[in-house]
Biopython code that builds the backbone (N, CA, C, O; Angstrom):
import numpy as np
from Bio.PDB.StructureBuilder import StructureBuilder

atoms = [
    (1, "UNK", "N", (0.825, -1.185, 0.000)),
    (1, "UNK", "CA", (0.000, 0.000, 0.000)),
    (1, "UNK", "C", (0.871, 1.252, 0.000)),
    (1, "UNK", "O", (0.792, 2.192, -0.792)),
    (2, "UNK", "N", (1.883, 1.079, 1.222)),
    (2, "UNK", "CA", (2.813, 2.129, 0.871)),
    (2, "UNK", "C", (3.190, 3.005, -0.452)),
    (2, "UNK", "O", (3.112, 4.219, -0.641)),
    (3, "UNK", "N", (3.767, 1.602, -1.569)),
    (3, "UNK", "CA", (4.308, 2.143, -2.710)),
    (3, "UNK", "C", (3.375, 2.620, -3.551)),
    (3, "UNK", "O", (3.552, 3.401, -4.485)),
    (4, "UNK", "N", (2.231, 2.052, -3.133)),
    (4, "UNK", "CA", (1.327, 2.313, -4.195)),
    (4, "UNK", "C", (0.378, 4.085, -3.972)),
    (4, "UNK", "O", (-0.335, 4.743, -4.730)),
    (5, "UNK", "N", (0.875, 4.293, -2.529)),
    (5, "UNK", "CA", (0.542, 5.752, -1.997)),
    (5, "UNK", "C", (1.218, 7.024, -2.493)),
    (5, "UNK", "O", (0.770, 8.146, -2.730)),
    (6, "UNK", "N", (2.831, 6.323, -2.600)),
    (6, "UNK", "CA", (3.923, 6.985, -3.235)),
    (6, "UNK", "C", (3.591, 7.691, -3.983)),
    (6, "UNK", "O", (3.215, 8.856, -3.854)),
    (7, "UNK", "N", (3.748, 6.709, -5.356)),
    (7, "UNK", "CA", (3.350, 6.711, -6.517)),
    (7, "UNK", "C", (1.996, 7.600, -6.966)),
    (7, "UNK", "O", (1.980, 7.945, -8.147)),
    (8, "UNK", "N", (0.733, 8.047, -6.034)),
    (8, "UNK", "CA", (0.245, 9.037, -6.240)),
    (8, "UNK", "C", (0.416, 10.426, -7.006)),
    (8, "UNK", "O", (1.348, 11.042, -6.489)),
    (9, "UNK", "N", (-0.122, 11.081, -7.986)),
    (9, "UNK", "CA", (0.326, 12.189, -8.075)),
    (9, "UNK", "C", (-0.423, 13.206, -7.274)),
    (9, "UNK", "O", (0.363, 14.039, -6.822)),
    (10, "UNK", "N", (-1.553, 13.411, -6.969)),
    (10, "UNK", "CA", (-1.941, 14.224, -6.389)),
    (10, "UNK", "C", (-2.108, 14.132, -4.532)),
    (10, "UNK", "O", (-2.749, 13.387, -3.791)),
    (11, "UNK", "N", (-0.898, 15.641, -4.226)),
    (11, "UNK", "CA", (-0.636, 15.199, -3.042)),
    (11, "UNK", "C", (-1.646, 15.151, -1.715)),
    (11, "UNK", "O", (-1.271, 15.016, -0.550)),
    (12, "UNK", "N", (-2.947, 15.288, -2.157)),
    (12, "UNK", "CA", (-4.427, 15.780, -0.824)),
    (12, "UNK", "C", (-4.337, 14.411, -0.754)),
    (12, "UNK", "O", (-3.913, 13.881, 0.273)),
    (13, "UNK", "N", (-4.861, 13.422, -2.220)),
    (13, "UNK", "CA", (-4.941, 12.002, -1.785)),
    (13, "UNK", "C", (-3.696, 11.095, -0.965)),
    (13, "UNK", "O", (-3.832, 10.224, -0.106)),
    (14, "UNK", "N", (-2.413, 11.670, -1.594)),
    (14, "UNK", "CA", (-1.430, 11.177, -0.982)),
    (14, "UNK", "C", (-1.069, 11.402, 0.379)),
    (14, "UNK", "O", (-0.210, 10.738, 0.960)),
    (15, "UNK", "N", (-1.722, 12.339, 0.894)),
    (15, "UNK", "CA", (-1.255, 12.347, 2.258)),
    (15, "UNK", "C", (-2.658, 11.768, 2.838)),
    (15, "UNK", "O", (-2.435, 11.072, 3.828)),
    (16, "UNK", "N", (-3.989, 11.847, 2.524)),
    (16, "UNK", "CA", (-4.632, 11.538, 3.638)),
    (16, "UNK", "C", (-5.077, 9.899, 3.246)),
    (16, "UNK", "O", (-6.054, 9.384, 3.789)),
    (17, "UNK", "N", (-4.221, 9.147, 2.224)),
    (17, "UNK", "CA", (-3.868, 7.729, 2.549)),
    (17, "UNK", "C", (-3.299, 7.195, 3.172)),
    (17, "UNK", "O", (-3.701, 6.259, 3.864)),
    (18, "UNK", "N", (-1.453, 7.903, 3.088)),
    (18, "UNK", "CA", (-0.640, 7.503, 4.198)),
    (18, "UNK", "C", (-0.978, 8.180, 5.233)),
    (18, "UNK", "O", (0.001, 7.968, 5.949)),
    (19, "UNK", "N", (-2.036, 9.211, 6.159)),
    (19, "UNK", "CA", (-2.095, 9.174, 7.212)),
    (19, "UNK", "C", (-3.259, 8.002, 7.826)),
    (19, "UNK", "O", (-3.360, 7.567, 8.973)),
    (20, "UNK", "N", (-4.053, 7.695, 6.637)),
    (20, "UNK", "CA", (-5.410, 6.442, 6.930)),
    (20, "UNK", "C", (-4.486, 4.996, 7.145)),
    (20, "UNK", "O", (-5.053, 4.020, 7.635)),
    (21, "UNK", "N", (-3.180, 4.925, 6.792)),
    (21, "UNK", "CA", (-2.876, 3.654, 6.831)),
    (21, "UNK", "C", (-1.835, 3.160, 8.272)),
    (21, "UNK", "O", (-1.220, 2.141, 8.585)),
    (22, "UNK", "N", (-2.057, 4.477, 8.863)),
    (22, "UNK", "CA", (-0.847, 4.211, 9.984)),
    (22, "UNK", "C", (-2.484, 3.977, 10.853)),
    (22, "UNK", "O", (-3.654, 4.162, 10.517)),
    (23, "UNK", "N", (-1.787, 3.469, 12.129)),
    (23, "UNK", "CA", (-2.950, 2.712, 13.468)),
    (23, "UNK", "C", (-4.261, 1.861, 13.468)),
    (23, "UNK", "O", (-4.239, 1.061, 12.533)),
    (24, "UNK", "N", (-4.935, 1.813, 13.917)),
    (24, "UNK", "CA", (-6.073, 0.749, 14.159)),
    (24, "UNK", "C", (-6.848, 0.892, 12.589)),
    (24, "UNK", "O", (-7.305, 1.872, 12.001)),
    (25, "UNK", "N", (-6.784, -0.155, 12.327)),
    (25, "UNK", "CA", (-7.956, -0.104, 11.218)),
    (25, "UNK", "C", (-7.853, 0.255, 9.912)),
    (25, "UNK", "O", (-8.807, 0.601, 9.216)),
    (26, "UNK", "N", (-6.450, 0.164, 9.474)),
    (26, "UNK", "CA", (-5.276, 0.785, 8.584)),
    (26, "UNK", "C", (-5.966, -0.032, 6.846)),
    (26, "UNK", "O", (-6.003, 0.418, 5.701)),
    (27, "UNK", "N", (-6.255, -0.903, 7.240)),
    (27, "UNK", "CA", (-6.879, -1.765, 5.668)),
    (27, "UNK", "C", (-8.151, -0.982, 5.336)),
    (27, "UNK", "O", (-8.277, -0.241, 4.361)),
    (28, "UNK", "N", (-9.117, -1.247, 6.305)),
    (28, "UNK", "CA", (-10.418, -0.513, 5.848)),
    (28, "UNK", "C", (-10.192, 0.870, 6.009)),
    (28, "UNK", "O", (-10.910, 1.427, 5.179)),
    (29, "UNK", "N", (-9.553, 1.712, 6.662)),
    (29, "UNK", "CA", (-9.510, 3.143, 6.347)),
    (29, "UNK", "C", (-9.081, 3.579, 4.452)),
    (29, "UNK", "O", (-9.513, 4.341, 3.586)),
    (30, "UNK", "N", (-7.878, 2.433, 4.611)),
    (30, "UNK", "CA", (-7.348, 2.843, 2.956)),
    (30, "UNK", "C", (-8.248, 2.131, 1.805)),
    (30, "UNK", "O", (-8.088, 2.392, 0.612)),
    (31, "UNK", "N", (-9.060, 1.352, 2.209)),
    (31, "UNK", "CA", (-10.609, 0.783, 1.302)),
    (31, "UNK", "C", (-11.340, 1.961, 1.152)),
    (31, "UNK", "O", (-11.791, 2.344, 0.072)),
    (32, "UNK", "N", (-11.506, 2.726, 2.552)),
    (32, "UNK", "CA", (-12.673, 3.681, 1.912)),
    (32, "UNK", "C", (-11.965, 4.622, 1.138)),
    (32, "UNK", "O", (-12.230, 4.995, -0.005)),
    (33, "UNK", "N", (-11.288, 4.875, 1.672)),
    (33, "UNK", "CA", (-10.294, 5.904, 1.370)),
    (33, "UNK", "C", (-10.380, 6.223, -0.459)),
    (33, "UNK", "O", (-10.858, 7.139, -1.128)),
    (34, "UNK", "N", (-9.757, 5.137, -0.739)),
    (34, "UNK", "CA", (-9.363, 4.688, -1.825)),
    (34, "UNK", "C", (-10.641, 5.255, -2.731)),
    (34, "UNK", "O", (-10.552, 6.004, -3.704)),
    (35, "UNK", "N", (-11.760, 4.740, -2.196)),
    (35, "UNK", "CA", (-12.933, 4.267, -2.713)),
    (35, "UNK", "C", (-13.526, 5.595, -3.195)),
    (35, "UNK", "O", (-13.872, 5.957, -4.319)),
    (36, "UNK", "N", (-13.542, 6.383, -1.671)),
    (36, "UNK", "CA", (-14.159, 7.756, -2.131)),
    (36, "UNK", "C", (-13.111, 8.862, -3.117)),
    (36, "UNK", "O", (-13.597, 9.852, -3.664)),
    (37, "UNK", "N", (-11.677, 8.518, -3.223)),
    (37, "UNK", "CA", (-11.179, 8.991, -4.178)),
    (37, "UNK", "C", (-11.285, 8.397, -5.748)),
    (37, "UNK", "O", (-10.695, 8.858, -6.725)),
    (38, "UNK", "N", (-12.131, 7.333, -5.723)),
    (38, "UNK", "CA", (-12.015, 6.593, -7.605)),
    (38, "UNK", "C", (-10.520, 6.007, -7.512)),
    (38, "UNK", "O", (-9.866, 6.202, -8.537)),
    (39, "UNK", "N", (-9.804, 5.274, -6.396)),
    (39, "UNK", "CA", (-8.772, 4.700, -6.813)),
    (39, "UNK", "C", (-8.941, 3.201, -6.956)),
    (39, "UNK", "O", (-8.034, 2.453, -7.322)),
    (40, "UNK", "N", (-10.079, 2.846, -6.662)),
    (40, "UNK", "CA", (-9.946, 1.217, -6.203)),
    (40, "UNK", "C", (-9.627, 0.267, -7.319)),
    (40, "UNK", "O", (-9.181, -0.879, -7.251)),
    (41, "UNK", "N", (-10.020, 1.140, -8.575)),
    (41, "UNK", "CA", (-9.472, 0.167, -9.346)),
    (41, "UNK", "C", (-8.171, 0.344, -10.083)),
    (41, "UNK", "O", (-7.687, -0.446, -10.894)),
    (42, "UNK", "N", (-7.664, 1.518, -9.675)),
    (42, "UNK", "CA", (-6.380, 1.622, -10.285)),
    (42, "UNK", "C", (-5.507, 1.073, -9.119)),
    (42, "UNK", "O", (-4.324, 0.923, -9.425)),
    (43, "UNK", "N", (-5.889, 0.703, -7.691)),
    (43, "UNK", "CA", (-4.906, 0.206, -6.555)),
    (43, "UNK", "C", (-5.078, -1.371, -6.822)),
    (43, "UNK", "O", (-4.082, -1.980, -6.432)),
    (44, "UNK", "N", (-6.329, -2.418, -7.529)),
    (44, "UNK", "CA", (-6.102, -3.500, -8.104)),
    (44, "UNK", "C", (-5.171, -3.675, -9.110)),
    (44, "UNK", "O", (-4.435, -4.651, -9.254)),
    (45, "UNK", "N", (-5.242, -2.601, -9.858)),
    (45, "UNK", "CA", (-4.183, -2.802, -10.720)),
    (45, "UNK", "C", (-2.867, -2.653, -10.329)),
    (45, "UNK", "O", (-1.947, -3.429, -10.588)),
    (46, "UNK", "N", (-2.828, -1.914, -9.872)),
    (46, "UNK", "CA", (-1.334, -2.223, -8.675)),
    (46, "UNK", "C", (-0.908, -3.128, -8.000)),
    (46, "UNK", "O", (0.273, -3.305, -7.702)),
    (47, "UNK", "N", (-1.837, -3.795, -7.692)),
    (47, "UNK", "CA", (-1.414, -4.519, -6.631)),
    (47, "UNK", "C", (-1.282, -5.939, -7.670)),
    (47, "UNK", "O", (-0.224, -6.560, -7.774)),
    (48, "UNK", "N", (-2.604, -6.331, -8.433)),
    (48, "UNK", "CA", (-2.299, -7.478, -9.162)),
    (48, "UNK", "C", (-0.554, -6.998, -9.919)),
    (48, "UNK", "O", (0.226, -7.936, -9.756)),
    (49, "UNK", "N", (-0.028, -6.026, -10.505)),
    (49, "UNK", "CA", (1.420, -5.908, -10.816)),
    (49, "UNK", "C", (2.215, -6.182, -9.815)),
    (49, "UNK", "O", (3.132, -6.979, -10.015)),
    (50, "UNK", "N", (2.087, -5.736, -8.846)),
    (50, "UNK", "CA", (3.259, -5.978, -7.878)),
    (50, "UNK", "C", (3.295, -7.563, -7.444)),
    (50, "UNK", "O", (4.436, -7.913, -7.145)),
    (51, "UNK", "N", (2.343, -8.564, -7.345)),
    (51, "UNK", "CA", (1.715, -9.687, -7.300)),
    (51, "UNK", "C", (2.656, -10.692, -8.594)),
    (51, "UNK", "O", (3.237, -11.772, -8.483)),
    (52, "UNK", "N", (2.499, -9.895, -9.616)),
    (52, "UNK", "CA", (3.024, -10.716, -10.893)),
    (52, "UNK", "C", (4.514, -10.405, -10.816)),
    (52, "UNK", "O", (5.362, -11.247, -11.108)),
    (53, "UNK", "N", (4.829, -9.076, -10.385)),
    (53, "UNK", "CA", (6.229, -8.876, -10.091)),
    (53, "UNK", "C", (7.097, -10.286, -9.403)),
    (53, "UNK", "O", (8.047, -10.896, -9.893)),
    (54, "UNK", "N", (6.360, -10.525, -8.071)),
    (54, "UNK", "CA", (6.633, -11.118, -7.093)),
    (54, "UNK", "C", (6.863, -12.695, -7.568)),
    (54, "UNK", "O", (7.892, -13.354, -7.419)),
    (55, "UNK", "N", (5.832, -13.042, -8.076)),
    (55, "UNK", "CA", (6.067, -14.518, -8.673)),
    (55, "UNK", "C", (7.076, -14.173, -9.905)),
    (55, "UNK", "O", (8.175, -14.487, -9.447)),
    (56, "UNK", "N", (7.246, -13.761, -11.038)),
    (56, "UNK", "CA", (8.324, -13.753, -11.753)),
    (56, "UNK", "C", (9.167, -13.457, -11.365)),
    (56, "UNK", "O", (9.955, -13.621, -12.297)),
    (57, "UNK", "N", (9.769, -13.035, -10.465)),
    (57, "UNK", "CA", (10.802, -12.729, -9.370)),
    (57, "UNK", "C", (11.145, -14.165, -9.217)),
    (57, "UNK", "O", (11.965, -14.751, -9.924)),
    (58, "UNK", "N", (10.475, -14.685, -8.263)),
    (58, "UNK", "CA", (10.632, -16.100, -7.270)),
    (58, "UNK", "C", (10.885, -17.274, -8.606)),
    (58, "UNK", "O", (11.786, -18.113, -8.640)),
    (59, "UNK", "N", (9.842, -17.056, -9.632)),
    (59, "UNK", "CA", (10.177, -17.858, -10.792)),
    (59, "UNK", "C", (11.853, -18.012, -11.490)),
    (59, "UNK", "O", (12.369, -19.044, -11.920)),
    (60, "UNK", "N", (12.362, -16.835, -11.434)),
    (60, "UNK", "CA", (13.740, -16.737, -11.930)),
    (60, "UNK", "C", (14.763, -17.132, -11.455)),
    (60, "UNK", "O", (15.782, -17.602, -11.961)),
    (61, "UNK", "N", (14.184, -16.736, -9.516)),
    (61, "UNK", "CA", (14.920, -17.512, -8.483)),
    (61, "UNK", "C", (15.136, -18.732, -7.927)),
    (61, "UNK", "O", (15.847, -18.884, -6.934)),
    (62, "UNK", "N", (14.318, -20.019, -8.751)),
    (62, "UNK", "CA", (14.195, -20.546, -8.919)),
    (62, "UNK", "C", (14.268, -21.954, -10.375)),
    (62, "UNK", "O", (13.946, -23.124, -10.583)),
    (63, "UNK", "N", (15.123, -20.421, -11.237)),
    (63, "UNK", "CA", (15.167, -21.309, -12.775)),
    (63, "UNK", "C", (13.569, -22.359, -13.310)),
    (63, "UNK", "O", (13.524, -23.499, -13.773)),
    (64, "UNK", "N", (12.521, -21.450, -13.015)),
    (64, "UNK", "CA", (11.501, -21.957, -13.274)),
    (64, "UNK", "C", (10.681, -20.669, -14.772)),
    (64, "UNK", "O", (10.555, -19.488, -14.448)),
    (65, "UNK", "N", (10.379, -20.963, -15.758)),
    (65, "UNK", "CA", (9.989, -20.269, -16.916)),
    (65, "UNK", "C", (8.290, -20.192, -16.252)),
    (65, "UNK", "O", (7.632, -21.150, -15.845)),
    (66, "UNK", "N", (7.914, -18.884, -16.302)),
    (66, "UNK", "CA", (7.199, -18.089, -15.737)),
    (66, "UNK", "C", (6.268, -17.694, -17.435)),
    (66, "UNK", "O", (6.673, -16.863, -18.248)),
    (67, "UNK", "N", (5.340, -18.318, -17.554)),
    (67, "UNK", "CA", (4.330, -17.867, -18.619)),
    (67, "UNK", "C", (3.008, -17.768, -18.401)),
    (67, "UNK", "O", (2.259, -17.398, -19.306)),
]
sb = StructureBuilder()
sb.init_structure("model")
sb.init_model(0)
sb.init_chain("A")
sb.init_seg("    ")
for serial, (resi, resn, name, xyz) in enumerate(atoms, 1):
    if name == "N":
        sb.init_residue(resn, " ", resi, " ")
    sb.init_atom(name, np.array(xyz, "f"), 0.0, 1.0, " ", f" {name:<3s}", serial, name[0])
structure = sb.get_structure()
């Protein structure tokens, strides 16, 4: 979630994500969050990348062909 807060360009959303994601309740704050800004589906898409990152990563590290 972090990187994907980063990566924001506009900084109102960017800060009041990373302040929704620090203490109690840190997942569903950045759900709504997300939600009432129109990000939710550009943070799936993030996340399924970073996801595919991760296994073709482990795939390589492993000498395993990743298709």
């Amino acid at each position: 979630m972090q990187n994907f807060i980063l990566s924001l360009a506009d900084g109102q959303q960017r800060d009041q994500l990373w302040d929704g994601i620090h203490g109690r309740g840190a997942f569903r704050t950045f759900r709504v969050l997300a939600d009432n800004f129109g990000l939710t589906d550009k943070w799936y898409e993030y996340q399924a990348d970073a996801y595919r990152e991760i296994a073709e990563e482990w795939c390589r590290d492993h000498d395993i062909e990743f298709t």
